[in-house]
N, C-alpha and C positions, 0 to 999 in steps of 0.2 A: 394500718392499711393506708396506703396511698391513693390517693385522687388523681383519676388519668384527666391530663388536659385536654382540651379540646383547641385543635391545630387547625385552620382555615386555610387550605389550599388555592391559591389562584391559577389561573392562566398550565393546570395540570392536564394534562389528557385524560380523556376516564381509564383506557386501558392500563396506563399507567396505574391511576390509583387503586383499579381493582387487581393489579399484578403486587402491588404492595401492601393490598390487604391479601392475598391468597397467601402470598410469604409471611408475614405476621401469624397467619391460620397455623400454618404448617410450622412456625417456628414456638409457637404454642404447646402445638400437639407434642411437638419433640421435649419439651421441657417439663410437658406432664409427664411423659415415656419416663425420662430422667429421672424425674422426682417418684417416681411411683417406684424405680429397680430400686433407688434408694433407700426408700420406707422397706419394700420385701429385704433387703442385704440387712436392714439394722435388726427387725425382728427376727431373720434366720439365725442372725448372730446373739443374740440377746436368748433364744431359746436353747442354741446351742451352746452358748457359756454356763445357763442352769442347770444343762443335763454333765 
């Protein structure tokens, strides 16, 4: 597992950073989406190769 760094932002506006954290949020969310169709596609297939 990897260690998230910690990045020190200057001279950023806040709306900015809280606009790149709501995108980070949401780019999150989609790659659990992602990873979770993944997991159901391997065990539907994995159940339906033993039948």
């Amino acid at each position: 597992m990897t260690k998230r760094r910690t990045v020190t932002i200057r001279n950023v506006d806040e709306d900015v950073l809280a606009l790149l954290s709501e995108i980070r949020e949401k780019e999150r969310r989609q790659l659990a989406a992602i990873l979770e169709d993944c997991v159901h596609a391997y065990w539907a297939a994995y159940y339906d190769a033993e039948e």
